[in-house]
MDTraj code that builds the backbone (N, CA, C; nanometers):
import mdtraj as md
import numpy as np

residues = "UNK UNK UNK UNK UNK UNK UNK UNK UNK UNK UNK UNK UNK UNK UNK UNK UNK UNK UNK UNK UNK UNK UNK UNK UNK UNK UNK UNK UNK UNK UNK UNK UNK UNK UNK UNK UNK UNK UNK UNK UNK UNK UNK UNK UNK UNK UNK UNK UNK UNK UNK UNK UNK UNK UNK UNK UNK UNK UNK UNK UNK UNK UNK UNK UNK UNK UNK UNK UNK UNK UNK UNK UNK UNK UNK UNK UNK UNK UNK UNK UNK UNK UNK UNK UNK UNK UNK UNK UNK UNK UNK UNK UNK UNK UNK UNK UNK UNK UNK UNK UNK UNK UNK UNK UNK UNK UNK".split()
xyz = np.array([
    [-18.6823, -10.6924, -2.6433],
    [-18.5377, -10.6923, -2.6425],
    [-18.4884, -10.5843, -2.5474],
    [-18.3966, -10.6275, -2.4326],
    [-18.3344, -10.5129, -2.3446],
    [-18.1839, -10.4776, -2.4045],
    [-18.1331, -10.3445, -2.4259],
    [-18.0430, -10.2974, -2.4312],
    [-17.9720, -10.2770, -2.2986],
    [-17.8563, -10.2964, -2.3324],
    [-17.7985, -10.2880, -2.1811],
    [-17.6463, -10.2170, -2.2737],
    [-17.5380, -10.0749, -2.2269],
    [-17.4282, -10.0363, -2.2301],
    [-17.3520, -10.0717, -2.1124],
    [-17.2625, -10.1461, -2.1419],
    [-17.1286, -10.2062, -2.0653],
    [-16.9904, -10.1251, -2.0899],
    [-16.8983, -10.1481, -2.0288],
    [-16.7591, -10.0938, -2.0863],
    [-16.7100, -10.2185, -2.0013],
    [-16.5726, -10.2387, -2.0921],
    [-16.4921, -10.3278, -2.0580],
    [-16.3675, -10.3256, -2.0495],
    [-16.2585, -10.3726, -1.9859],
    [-16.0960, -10.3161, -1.9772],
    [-15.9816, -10.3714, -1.9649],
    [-15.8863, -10.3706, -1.9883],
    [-15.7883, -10.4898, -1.9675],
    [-15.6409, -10.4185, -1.9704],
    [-15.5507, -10.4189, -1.8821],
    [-15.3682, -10.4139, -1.9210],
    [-15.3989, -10.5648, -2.0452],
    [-15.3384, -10.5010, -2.1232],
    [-15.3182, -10.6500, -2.2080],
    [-15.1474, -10.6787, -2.2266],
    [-15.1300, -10.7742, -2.2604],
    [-15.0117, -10.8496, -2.2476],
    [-14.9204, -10.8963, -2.3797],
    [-14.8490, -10.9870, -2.4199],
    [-14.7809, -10.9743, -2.5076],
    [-14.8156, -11.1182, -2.6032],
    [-14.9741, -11.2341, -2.4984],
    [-15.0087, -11.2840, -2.5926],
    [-15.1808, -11.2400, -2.5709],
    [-15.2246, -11.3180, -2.6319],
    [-15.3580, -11.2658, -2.6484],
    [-15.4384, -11.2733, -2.5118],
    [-15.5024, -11.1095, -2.5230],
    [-15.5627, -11.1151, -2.4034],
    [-15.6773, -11.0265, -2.4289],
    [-15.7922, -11.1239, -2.3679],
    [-15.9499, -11.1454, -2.3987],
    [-16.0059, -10.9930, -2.3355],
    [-16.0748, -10.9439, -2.3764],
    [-16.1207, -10.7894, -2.3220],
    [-16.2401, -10.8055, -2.2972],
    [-16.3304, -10.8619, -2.4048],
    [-16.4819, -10.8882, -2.4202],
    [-16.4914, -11.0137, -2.4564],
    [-16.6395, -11.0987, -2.3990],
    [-16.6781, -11.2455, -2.4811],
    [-16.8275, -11.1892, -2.4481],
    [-16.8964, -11.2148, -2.5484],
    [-17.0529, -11.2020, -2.5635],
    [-17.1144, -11.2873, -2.5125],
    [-17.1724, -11.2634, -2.4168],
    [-17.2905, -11.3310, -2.3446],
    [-17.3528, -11.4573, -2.4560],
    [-17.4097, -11.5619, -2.3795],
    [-17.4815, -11.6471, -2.4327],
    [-17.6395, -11.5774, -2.4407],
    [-17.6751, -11.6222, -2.5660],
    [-17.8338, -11.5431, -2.5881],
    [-17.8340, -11.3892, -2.6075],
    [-17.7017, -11.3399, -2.6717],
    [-17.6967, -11.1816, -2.6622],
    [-17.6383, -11.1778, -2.7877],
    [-17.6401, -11.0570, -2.8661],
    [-17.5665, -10.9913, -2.9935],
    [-17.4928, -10.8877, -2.9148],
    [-17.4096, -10.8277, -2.9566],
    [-17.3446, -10.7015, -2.8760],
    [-17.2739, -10.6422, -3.0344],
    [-17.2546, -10.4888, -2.9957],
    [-17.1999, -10.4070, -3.0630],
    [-17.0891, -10.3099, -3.0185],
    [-16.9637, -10.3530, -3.0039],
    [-16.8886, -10.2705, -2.9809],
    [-16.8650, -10.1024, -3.0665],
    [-16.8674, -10.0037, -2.9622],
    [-16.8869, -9.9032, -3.0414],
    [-16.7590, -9.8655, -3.0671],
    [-16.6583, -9.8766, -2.9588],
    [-16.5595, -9.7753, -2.9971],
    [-16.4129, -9.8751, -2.9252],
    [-16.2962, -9.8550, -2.9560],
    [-16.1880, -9.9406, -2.8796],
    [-16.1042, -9.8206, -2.8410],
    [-16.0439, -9.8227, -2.7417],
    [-15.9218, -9.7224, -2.7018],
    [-15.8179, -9.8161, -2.6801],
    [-15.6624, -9.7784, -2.6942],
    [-15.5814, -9.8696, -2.6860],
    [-15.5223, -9.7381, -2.6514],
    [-15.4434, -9.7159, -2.5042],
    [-15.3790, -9.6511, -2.4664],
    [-15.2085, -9.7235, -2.4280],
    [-15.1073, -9.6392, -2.4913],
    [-14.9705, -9.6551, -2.4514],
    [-14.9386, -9.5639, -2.3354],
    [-14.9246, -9.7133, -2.2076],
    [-14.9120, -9.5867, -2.1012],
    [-14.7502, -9.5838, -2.0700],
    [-14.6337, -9.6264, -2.1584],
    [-14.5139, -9.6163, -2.1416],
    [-14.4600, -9.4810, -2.2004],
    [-14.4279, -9.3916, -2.1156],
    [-14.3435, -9.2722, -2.1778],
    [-14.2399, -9.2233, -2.2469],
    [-14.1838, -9.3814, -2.3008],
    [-14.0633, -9.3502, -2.3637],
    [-14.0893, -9.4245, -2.4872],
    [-14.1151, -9.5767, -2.4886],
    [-14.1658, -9.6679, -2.6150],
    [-14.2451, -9.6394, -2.6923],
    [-14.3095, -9.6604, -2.8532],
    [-14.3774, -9.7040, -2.8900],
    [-14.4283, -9.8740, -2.8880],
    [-14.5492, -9.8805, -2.8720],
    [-14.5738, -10.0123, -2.8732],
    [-14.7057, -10.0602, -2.9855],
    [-14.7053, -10.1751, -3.0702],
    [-14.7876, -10.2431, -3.1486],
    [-14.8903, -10.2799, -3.1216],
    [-14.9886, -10.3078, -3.1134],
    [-15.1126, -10.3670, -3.1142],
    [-15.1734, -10.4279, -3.2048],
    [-15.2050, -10.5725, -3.1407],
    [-15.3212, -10.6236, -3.2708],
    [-15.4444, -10.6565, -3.2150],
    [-15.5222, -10.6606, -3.3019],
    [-15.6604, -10.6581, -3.2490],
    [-15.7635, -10.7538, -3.3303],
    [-15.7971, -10.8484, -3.2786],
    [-15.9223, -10.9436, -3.3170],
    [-16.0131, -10.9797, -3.2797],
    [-16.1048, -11.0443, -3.3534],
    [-16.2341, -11.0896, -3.3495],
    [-16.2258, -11.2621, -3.3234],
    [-16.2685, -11.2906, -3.2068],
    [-16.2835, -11.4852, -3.2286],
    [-16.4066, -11.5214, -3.2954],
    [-16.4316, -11.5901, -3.4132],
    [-16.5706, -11.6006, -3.4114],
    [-16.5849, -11.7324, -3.3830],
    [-16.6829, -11.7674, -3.2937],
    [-16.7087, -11.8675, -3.2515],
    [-16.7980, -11.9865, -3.2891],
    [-16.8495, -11.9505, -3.4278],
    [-16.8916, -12.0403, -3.5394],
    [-16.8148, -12.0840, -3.6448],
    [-16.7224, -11.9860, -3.6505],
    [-16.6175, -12.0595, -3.7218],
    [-16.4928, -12.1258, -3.6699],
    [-16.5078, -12.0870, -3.5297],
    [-16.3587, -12.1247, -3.4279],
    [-16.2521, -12.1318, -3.5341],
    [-16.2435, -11.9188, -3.5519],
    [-16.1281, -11.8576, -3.5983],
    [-16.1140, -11.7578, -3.5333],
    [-15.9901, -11.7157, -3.5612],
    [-15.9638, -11.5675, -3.5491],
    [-15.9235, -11.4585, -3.6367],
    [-15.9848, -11.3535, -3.6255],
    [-15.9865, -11.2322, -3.7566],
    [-15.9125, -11.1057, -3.6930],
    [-15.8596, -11.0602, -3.7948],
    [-15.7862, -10.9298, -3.7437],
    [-15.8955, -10.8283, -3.8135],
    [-15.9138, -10.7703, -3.6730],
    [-15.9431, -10.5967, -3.7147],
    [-15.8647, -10.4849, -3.7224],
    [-15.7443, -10.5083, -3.6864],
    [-15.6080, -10.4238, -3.7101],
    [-15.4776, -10.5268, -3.6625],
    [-15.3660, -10.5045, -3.7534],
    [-15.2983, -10.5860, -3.7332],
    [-15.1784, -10.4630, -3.7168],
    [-15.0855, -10.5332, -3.5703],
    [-14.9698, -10.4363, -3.5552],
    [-14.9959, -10.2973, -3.5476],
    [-15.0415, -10.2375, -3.5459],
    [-15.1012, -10.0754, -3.5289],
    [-15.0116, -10.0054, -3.4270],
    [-14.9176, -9.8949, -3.4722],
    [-14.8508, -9.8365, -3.3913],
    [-14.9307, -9.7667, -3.3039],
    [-14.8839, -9.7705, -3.1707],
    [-14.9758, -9.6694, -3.0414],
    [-14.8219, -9.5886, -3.0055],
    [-14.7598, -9.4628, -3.0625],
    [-14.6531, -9.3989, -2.9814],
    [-14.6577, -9.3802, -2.8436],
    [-14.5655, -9.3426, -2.7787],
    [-14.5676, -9.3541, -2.6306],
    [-14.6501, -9.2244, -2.5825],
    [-14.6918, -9.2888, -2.4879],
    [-14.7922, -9.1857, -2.4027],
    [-14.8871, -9.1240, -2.4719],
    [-14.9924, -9.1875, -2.6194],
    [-15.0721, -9.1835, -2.6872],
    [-15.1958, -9.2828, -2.6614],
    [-15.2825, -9.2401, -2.7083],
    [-15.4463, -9.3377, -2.7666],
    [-15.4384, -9.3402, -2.8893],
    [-15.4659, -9.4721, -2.9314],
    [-15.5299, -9.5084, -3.0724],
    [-15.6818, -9.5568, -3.0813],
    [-15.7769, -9.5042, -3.1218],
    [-15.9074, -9.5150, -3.1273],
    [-15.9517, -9.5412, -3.2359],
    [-16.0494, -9.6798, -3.2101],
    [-16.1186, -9.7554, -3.3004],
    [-16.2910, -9.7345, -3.2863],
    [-16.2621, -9.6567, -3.4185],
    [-16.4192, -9.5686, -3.3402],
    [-16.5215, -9.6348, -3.4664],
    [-16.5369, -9.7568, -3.5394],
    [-16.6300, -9.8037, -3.6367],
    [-16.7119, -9.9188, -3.5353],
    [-16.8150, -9.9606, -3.5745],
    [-16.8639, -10.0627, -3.5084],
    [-16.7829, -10.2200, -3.5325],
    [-16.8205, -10.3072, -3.3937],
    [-16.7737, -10.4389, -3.4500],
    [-16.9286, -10.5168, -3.3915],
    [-16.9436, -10.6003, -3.4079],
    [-17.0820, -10.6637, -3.4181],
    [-17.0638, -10.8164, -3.3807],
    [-17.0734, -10.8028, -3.2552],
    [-17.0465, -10.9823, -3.1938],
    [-17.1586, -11.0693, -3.1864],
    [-17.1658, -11.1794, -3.2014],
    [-17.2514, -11.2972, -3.2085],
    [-17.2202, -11.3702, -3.0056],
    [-17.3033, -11.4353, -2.9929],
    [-17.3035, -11.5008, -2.8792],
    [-17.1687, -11.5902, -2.8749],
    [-17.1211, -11.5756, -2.8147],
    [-16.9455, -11.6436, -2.7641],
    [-16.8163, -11.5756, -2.8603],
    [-16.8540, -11.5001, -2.9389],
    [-16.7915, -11.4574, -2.9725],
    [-16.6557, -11.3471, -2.8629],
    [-16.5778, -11.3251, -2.9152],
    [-16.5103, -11.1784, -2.8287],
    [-16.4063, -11.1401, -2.9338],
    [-16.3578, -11.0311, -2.8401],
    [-16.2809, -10.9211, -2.8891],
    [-16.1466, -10.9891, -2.7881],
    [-16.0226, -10.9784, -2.8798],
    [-15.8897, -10.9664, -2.8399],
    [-15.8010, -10.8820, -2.9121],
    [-15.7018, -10.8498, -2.7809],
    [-15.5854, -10.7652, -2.7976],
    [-15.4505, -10.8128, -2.7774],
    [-15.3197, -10.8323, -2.8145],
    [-15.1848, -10.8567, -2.7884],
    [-15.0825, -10.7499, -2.8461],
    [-15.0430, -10.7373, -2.7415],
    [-14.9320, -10.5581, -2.7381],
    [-14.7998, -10.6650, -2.8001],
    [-14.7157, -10.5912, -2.8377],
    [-14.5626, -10.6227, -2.9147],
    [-14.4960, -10.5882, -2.7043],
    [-14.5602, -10.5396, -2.6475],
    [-14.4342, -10.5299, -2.5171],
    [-14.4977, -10.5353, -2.4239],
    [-14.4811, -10.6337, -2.2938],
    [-14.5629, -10.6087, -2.1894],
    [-14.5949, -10.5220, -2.1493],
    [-14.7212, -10.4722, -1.9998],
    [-14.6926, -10.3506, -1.9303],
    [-14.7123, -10.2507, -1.9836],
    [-14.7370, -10.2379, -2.1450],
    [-14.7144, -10.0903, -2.2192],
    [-14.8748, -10.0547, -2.2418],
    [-14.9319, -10.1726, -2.2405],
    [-15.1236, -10.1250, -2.3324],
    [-15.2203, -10.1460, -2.2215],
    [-15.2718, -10.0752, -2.2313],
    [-15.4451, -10.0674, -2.2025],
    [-15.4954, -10.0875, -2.2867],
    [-15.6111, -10.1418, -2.2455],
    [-15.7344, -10.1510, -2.3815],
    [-15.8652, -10.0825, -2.3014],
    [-15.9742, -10.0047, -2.3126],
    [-16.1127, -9.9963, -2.2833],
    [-16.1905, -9.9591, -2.3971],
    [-16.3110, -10.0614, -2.3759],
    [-16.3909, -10.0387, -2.4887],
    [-16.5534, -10.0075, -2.4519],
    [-16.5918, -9.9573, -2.5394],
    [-16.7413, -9.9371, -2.5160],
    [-16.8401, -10.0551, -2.5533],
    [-16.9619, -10.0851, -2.4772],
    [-17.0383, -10.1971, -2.5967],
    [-17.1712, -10.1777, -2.5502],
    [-17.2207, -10.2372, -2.6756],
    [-17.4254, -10.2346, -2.6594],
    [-17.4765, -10.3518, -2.6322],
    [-17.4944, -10.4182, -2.5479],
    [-17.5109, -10.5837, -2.5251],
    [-17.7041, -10.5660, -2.5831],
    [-17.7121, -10.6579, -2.6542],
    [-17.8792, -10.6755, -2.6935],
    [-17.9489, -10.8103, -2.6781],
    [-17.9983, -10.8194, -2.5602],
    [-18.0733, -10.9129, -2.5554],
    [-18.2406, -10.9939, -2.5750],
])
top = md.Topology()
chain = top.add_chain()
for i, resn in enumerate(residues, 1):
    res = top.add_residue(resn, chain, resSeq=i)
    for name in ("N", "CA", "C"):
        top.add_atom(name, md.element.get_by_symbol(name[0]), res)
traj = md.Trajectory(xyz[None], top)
């Protein structure tokens, strides 16, 4: 089995927008999420999910989560992806979020 560490990144938007999808033939472990508000005056929302792709659903790992302006909110527990699976994000305001995340791809 090769370990491989990736990071991944996205402006995300105000509908859902894909950050990570797990390789075919891979498990991955996201270690950590940053969700940066790069607007200096707003607070902005964030939600954050899981697609799983055996169940073709979607799961919240935080729902609505305030990010104040010109702050990080850090999601520092593991999330644990299956092959096609991914990670999504949708901000309450355009223009306002970043997302970068860390991950352990295992193949």
């Amino acid at each position: 089995m090769a370990n491989t560490f990736k990071n991944a990144a996205a402006a995300v938007g105000t509908s859902r927008t894909d950050i990570y999808t797990c390789p075919s033939s891979t498990a991955a472990v996201i270690h950590s999420v940053y969700l940066s508000n790069i607007d200096g005056t707003n607070s902005v929302d964030a939600t954050v999910e899981v697609y799983d792709s055996s169940g073709t659903a979607y799961f919240h790992i935080g729902k609505t989560l305030p990010v104040p302006a010109d702050s990080t909110l850090v999601l520092d527990k593991p999330i644990n992806l299956e092959a096609s699976d991914k990670l999504t994000v949708t901000a309450s305001a355009a223009s306002d979020l970043q997302c970068f995340i860390s991950v352990l791809e295992i193949t």
